[in-house]
Backbone of each chain as nested JSON, in Angstrom:
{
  "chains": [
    {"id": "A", "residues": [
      {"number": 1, "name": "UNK", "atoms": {"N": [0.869, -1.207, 0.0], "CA": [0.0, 0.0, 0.0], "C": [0.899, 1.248, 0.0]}},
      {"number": 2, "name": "UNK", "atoms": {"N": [0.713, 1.898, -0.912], "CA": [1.307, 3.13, -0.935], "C": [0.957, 4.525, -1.218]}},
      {"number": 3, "name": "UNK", "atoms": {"N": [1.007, 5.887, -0.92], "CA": [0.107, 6.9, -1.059], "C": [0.014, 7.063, -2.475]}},
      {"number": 4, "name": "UNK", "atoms": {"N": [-1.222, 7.489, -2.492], "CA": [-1.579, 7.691, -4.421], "C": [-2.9, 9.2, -4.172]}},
      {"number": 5, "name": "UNK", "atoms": {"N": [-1.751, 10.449, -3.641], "CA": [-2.353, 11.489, -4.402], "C": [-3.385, 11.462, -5.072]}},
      {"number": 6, "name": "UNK", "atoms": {"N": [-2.972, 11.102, -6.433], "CA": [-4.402, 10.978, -7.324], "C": [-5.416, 10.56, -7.278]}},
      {"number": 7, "name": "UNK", "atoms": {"N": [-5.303, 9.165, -6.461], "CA": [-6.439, 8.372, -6.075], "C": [-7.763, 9.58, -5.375]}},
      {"number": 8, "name": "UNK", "atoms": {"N": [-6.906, 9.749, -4.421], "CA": [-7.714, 10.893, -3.242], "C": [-8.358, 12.38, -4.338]}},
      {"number": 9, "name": "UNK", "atoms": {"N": [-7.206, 12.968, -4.982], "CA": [-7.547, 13.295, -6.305], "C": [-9.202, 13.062, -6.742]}},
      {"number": 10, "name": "UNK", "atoms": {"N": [-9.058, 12.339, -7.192], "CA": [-10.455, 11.124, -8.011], "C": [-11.632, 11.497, -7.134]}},
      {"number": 11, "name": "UNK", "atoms": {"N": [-10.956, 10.65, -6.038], "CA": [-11.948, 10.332, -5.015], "C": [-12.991, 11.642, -4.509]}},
      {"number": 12, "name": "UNK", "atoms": {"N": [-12.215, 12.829, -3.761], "CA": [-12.518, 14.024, -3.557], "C": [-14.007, 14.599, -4.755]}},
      {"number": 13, "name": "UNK", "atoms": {"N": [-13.144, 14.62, -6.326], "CA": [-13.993, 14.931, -7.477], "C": [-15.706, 14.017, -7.42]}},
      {"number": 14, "name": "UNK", "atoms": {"N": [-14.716, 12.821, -7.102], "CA": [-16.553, 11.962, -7.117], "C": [-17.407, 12.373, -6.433]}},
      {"number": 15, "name": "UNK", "atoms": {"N": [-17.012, 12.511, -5.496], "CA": [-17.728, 12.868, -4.008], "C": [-18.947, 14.267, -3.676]}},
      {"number": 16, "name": "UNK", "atoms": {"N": [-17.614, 15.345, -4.939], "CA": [-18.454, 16.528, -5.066], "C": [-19.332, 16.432, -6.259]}},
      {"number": 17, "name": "UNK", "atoms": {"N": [-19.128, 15.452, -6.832], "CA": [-20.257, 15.215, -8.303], "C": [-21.06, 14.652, -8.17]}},
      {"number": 18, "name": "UNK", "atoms": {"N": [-21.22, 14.197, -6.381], "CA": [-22.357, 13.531, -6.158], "C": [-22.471, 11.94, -5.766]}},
      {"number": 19, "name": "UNK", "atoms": {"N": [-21.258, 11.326, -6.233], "CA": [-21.365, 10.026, -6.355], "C": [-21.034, 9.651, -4.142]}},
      {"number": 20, "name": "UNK", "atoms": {"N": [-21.746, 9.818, -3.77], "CA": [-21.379, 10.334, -1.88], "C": [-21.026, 8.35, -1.548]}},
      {"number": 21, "name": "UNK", "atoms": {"N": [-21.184, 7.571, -2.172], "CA": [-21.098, 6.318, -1.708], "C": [-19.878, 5.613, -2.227]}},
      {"number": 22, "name": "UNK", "atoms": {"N": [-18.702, 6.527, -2.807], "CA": [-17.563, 6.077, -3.344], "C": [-16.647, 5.954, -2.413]}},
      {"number": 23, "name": "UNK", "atoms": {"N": [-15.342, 4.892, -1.822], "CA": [-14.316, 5.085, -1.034], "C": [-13.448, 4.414, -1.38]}},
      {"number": 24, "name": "UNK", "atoms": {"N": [-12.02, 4.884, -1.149], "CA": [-10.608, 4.455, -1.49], "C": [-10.612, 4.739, -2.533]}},
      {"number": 25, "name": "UNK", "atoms": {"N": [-10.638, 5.279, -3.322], "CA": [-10.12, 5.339, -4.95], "C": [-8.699, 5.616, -4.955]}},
      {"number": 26, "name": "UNK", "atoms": {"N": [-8.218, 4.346, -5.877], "CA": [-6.658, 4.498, -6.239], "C": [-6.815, 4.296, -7.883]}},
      {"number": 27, "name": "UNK", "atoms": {"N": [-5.627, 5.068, -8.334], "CA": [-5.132, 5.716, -9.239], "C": [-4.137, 4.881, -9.606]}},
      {"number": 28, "name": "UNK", "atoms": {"N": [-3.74, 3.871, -10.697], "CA": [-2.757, 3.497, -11.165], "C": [-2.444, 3.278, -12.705]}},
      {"number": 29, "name": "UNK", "atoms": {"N": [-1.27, 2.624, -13.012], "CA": [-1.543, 2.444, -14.128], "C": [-1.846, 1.009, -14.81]}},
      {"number": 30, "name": "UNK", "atoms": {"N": [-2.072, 0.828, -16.361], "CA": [-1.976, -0.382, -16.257], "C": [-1.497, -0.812, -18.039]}},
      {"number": 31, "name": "UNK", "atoms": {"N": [-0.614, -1.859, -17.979], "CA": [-0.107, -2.169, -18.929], "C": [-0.21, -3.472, -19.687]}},
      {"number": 32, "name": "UNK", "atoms": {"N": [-0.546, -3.684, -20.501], "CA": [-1.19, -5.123, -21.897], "C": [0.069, -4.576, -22.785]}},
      {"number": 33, "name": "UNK", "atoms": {"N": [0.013, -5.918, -22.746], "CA": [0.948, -6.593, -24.157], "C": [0.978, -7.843, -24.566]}},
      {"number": 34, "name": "UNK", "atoms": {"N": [1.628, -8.49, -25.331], "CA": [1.298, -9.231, -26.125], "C": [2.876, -10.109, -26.543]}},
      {"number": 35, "name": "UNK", "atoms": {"N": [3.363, -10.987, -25.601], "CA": [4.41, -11.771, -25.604], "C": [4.15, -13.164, -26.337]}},
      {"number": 36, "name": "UNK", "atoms": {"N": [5.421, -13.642, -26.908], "CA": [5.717, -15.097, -27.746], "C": [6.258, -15.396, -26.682]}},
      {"number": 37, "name": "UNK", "atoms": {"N": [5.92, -16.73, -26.003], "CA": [6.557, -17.528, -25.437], "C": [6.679, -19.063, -25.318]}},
      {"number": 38, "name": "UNK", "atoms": {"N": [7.603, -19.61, -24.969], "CA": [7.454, -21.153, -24.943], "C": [6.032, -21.69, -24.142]}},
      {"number": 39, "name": "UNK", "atoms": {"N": [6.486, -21.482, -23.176], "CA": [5.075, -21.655, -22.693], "C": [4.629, -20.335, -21.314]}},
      {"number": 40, "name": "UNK", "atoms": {"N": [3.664, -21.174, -20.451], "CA": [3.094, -20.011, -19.329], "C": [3.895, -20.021, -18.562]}},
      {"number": 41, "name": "UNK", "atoms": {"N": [5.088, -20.595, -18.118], "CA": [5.648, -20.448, -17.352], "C": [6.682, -19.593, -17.398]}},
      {"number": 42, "name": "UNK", "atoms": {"N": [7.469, -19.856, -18.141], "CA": [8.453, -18.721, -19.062], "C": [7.769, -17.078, -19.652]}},
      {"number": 43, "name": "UNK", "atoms": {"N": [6.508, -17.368, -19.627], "CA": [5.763, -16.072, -19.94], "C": [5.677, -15.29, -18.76]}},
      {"number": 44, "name": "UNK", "atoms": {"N": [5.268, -16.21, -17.606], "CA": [5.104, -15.636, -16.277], "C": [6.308, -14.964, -15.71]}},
      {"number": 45, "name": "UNK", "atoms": {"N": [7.169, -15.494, -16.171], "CA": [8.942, -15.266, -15.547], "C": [8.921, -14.114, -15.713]}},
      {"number": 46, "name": "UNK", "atoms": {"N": [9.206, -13.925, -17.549], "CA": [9.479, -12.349, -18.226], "C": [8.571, -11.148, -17.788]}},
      {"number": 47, "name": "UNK", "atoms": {"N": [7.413, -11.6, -17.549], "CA": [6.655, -10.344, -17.481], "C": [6.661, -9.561, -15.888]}},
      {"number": 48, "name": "UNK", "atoms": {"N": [6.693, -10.691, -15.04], "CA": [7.063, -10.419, -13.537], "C": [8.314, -9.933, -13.561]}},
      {"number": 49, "name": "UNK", "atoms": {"N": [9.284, -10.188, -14.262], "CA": [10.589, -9.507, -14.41], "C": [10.693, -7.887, -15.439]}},
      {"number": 50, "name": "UNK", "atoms": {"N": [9.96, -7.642, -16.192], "CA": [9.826, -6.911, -17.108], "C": [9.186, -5.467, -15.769]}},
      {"number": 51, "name": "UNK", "atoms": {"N": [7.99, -5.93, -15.212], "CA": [6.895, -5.185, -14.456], "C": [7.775, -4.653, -13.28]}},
      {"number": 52, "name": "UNK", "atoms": {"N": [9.12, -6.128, -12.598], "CA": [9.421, -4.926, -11.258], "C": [10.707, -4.612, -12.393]}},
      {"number": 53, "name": "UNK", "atoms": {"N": [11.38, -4.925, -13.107], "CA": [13.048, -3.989, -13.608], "C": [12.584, -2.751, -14.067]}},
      {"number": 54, "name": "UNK", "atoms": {"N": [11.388, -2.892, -14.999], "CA": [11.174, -1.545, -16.098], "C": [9.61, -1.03, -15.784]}},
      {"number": 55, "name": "UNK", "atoms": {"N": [9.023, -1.399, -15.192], "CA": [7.96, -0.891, -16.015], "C": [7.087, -0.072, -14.51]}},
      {"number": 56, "name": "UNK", "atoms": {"N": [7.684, -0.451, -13.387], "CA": [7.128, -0.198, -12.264], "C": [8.341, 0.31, -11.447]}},
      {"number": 57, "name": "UNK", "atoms": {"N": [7.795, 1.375, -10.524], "CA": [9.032, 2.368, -9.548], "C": [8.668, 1.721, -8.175]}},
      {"number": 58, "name": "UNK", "atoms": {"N": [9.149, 0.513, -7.986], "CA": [9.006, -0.539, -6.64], "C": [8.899, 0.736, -5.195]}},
      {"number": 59, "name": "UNK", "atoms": {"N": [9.673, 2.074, -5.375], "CA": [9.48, 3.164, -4.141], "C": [7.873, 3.435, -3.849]}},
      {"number": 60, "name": "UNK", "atoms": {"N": [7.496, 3.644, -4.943], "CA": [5.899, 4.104, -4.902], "C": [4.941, 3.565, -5.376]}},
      {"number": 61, "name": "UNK", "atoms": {"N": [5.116, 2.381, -5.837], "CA": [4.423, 1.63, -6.904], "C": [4.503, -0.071, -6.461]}},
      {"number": 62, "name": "UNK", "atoms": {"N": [3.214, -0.664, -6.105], "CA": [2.841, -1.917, -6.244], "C": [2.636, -2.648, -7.878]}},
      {"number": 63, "name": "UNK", "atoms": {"N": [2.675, -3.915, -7.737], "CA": [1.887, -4.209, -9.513], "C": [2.03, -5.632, -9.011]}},
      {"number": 64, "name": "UNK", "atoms": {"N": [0.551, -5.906, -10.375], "CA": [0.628, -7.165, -10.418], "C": [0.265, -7.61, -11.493]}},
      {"number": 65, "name": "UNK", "atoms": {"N": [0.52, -8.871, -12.004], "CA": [0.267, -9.419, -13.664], "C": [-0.633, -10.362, -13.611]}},
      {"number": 66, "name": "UNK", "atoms": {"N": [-1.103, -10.541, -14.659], "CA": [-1.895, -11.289, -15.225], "C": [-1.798, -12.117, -16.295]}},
      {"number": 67, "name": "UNK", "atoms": {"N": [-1.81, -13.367, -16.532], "CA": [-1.733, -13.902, -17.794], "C": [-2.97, -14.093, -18.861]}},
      {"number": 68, "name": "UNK", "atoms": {"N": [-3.841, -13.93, -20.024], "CA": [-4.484, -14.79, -20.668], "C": [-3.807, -15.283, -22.104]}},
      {"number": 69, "name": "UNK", "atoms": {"N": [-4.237, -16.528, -22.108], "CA": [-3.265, -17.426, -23.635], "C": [-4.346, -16.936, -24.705]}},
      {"number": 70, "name": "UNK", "atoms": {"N": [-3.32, -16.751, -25.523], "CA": [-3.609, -16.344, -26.988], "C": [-3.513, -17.394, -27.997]}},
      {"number": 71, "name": "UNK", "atoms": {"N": [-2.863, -18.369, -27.741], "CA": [-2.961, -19.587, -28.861], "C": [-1.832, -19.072, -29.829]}},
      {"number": 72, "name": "UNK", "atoms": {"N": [-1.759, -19.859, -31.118], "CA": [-1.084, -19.579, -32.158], "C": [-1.78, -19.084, -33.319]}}
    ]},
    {"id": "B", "residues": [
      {"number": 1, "name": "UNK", "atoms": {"N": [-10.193, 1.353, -30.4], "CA": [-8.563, 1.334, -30.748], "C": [-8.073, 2.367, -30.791]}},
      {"number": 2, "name": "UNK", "atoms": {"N": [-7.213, 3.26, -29.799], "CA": [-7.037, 4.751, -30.279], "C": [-5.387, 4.555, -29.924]}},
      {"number": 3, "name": "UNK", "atoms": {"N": [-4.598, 5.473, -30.161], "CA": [-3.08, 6.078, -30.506], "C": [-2.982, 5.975, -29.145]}},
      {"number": 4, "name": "UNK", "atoms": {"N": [-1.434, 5.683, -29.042], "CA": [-1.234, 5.132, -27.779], "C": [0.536, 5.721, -27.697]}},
      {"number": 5, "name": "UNK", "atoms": {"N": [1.013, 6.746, -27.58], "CA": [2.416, 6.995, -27.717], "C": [3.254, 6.295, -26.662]}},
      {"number": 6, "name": "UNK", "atoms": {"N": [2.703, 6.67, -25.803], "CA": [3.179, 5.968, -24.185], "C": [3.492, 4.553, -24.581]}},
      {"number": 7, "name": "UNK", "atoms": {"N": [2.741, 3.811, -25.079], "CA": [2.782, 2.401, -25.46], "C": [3.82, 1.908, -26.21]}},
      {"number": 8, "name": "UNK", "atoms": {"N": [3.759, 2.901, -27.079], "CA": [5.071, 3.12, -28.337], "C": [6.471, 2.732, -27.798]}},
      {"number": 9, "name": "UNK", "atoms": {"N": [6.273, 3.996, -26.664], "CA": [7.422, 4.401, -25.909], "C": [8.073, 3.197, -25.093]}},
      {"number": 10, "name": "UNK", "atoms": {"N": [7.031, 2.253, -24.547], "CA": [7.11, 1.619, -23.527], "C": [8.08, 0.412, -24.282]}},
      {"number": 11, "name": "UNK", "atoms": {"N": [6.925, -0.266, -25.881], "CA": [7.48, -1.133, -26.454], "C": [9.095, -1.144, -26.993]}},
      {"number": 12, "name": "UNK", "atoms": {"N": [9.341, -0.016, -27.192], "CA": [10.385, 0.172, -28.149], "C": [11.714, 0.41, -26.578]}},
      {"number": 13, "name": "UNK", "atoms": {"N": [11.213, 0.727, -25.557], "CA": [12.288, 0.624, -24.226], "C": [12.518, -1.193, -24.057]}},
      {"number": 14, "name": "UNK", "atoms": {"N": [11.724, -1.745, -24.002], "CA": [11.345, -3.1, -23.623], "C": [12.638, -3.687, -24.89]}},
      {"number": 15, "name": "UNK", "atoms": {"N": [11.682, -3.37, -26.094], "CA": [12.859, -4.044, -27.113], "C": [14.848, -3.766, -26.912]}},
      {"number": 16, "name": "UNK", "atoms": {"N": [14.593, -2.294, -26.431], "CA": [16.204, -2.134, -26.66], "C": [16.468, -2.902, -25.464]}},
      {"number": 17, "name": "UNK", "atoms": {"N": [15.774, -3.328, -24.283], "CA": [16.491, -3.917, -23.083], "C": [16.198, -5.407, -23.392]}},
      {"number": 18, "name": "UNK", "atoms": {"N": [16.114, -5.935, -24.382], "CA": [16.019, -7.51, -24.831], "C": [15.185, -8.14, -24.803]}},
      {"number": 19, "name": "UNK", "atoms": {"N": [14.209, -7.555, -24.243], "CA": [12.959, -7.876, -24.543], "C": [11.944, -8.389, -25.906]}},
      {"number": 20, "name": "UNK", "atoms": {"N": [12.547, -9.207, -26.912], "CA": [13.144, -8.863, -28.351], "C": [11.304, -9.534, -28.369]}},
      {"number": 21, "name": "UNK", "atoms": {"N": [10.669, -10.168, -27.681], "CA": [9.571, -10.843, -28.16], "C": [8.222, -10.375, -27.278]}},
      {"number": 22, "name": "UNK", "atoms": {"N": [8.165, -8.893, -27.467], "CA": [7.361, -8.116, -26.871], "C": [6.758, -7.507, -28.036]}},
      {"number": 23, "name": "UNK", "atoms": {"N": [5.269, -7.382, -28.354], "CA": [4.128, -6.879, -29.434], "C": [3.288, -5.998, -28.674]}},
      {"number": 24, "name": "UNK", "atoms": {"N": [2.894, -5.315, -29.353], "CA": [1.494, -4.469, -28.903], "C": [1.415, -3.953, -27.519]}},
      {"number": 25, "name": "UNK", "atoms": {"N": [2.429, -3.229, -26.981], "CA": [2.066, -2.537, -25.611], "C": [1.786, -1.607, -26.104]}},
      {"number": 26, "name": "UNK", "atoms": {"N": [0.627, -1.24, -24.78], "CA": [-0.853, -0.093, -24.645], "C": [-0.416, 0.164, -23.275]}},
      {"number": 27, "name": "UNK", "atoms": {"N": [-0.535, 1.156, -23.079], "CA": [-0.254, 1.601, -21.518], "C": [-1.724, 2.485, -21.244]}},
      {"number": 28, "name": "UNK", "atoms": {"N": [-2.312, 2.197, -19.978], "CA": [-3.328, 2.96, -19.683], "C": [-3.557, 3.554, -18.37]}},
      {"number": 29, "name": "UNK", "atoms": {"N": [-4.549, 4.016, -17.838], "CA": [-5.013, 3.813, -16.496], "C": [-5.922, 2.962, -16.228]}},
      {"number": 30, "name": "UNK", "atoms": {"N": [-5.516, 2.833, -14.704], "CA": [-6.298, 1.808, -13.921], "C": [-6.927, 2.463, -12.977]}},
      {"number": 31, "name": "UNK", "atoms": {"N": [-8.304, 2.518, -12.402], "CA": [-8.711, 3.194, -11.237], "C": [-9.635, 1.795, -10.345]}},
      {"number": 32, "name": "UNK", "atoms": {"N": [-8.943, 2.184, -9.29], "CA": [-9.914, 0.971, -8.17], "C": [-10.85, 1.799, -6.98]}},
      {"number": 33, "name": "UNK", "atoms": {"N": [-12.501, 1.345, -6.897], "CA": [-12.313, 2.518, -5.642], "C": [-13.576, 1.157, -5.318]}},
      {"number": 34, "name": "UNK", "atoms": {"N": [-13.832, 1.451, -3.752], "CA": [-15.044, 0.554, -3.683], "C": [-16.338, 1.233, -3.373]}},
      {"number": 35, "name": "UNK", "atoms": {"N": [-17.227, 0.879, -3.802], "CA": [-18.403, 1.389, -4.155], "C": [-19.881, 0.793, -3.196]}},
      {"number": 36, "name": "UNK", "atoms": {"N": [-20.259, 1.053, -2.211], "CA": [-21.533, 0.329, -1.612], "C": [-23.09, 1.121, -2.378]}},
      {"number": 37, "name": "UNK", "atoms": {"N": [-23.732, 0.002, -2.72], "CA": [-24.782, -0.109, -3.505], "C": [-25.655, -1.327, -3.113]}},
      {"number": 38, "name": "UNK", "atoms": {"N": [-27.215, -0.631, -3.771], "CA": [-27.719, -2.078, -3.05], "C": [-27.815, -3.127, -3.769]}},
      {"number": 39, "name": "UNK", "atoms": {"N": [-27.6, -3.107, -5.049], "CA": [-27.329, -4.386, -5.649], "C": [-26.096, -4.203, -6.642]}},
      {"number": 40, "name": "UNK", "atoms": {"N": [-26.154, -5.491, -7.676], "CA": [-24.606, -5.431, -8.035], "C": [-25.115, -4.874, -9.637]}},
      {"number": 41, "name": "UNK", "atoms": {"N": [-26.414, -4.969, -9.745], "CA": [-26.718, -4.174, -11.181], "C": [-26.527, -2.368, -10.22]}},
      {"number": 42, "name": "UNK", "atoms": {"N": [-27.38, -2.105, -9.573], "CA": [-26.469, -0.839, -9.358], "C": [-25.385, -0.406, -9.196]}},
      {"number": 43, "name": "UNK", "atoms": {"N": [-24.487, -1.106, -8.78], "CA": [-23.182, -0.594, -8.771], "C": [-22.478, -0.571, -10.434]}},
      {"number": 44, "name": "UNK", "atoms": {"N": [-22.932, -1.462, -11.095], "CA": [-22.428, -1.597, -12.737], "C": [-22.835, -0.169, -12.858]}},
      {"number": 45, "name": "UNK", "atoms": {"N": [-24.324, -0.053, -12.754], "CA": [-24.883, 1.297, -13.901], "C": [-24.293, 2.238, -13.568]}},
      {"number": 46, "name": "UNK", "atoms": {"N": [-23.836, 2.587, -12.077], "CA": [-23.297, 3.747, -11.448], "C": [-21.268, 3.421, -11.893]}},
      {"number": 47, "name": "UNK", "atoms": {"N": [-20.658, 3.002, -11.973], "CA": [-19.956, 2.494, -11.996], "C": [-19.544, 3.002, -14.063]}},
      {"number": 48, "name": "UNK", "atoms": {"N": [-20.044, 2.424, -14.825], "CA": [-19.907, 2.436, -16.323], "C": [-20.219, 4.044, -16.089]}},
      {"number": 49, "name": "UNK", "atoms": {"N": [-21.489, 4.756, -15.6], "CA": [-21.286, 6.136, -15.744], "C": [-20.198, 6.974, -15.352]}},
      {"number": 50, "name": "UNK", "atoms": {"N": [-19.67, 6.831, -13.678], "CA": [-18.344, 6.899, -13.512], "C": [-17.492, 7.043, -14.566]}},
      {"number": 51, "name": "UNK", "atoms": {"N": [-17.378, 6.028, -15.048], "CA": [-16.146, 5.756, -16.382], "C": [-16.193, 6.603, -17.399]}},
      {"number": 52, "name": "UNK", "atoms": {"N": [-17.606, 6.821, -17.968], "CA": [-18.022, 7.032, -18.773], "C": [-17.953, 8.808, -18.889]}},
      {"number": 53, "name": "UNK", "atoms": {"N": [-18.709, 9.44, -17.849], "CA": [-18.457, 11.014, -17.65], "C": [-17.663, 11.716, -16.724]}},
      {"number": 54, "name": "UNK", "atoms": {"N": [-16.44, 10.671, -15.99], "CA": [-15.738, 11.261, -15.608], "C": [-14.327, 10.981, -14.961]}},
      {"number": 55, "name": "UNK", "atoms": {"N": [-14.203, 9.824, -15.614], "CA": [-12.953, 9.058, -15.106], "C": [-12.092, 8.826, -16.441]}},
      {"number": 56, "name": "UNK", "atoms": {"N": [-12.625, 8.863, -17.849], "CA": [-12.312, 8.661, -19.216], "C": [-12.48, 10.097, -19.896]}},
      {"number": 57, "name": "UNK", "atoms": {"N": [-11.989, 10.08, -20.833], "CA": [-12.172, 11.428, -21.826], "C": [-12.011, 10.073, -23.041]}},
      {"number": 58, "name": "UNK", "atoms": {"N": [-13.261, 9.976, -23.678], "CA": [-13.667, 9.511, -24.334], "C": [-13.18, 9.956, -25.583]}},
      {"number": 59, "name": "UNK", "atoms": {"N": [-12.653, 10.846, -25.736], "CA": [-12.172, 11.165, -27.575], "C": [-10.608, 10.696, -27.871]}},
      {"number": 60, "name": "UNK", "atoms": {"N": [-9.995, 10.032, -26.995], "CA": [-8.628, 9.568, -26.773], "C": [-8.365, 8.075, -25.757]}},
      {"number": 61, "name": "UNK", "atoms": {"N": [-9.542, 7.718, -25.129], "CA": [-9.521, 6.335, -24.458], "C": [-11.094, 5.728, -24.844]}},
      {"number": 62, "name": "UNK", "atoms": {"N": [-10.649, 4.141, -24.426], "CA": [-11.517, 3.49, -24.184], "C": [-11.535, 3.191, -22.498]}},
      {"number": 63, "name": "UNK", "atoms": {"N": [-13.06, 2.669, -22.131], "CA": [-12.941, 2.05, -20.81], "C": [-13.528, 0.364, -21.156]}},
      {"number": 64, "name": "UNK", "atoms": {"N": [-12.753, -0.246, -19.829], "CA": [-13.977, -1.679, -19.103], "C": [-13.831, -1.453, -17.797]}},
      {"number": 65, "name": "UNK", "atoms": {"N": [-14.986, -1.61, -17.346], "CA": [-15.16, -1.906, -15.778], "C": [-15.503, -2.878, -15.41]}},
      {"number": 66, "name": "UNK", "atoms": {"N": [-15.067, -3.529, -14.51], "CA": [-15.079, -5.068, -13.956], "C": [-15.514, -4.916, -12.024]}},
      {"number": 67, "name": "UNK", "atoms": {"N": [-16.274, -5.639, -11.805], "CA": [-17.478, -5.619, -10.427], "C": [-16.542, -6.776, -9.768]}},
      {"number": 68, "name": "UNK", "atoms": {"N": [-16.178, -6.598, -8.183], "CA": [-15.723, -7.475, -7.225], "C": [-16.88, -7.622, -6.457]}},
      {"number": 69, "name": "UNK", "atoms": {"N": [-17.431, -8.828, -5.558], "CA": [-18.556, -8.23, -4.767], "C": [-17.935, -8.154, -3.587]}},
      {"number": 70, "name": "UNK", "atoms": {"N": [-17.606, -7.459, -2.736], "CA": [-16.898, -7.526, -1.021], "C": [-17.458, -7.87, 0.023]}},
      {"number": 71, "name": "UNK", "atoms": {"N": [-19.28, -7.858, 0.309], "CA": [-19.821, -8.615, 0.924], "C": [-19.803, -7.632, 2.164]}},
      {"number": 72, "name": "UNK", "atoms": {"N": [-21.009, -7.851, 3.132], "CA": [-21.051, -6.912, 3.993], "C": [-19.877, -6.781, 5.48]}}
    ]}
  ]
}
């Protein structure tokens, strides 16, 4: 869990637009793509490796992946 | 399907770091907030409007919204 400004951001805006039954809103990002791999396991490796080296700031930033198979 | 530079950006970082079998990154936002409603068709309708007039700018994104139920 980590502070997300924006979330509160969001949240605040809903609140005055009426929506009065909204809470916690977090703010993140989120990233799809589209990998060749041997199989799910090796897919799972790269992308969990891809998400904390590059693609996520581990100081302020949680993440988590997801797989669905695409076939050939 | 709309223009996605960020994505561009993201793919073409991924490739120079060896990532050589990486396609189609889209980078977006993600927003999570929890919502009490009295049923789970209300929370959708309220929820897609959310998205719809004020969490998206519709002339440059798409949305999906996806329902957890959390239970009282």
């Amino acid at each position: 869990m980590v502070l997300d400004p924006q979330g509160v951001a969001v949240e605040n805006s809903l609140i005055a637009l009426g929506y009065k039954n909204v809470h916690k809103v977090r703010v993140g990002k989120y990233i799809e793509l589209i990998l060749t791999a041997e199989n799910r396991e090796d897919a799972a490796i790269q992308v969990e490796e891809m998400a904390r080296r590059l693609l996520s700031n581990p100081v302020i930033e949680d993440f988590s992946c997801t797989l669905q198979e695409a076939g050939v």
